[in-house]
C-alpha positions in Angstrom: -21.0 -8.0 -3.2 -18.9 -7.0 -0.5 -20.1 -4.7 1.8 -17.6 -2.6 3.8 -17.8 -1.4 7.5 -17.4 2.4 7.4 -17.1 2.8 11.2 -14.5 5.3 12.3 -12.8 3.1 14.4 -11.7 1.1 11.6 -10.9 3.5 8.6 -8.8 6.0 10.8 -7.6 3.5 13.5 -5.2 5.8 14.6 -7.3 8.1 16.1 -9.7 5.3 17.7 -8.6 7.1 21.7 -9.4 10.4 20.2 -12.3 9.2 19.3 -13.4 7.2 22.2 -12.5 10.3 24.2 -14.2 12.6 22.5 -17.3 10.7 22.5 -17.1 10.9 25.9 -16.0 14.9 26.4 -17.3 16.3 23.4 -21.4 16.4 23.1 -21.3 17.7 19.4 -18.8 14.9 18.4 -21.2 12.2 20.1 -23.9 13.4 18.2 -21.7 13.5 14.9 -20.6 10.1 15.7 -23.8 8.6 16.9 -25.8 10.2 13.4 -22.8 8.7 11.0 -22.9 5.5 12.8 -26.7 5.3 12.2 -26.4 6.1 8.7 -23.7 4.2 7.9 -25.7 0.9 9.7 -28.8 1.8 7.3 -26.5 2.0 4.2 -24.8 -1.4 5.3 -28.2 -3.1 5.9 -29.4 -2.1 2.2 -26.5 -3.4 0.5 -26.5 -6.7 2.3 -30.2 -7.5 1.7 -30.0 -5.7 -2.0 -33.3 -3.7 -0.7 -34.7 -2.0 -3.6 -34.8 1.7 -2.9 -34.5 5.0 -5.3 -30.5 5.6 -6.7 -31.0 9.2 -5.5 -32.0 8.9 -2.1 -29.0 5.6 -1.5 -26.5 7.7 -3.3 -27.7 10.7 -0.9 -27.2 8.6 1.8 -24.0 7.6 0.9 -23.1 12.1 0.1 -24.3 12.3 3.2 -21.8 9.9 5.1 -18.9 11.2 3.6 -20.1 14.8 4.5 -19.9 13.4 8.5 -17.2 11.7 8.0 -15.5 14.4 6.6 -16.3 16.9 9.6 -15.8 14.1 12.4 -11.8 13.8 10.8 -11.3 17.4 10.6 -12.3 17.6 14.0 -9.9 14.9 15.2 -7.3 16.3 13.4 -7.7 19.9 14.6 -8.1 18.4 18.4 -4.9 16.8 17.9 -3.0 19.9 16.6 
């Protein structure tokens, strides 16, 4: 199976200053950043070593990511406007 990196970096590349500056400038961002990136590490690390765990919570999991990913974008795109 493959498993794909999520990190923000790589799916929306052309906002990877934006978002190394707003790491850096923006507490609430950080903390966005720094919870998705955690998430998205536990997600990668049970798909890699198949660990058995209930379809609800991984599929909750994986809600969950798209929710933060969803408000880190809007916030880079709004910051950009």
């Amino acid at each position: 199976m493959s498993i794909s990196d999520h990190a923000l970096h790589k799916d929306f590349p052309e906002y990877k200053d934006l978002i190394r500056e707003l790491r850096g400038s923006d507490l609430q961002f950080k903390e966005l950043c720094d919870h998705y990136d955690k998430l998205d590490k536990s997600i990668r690390g049970l798909e890699h070593r198949e660990v058995p765990t209930d379809d609800t919570h991984f599929l909750d999991m994986k809600k969950e990511r798209a929710h933060l990913k969803d408000t880190l974008y809007t916030k880079l795109t709004s910051h950009q406007a």
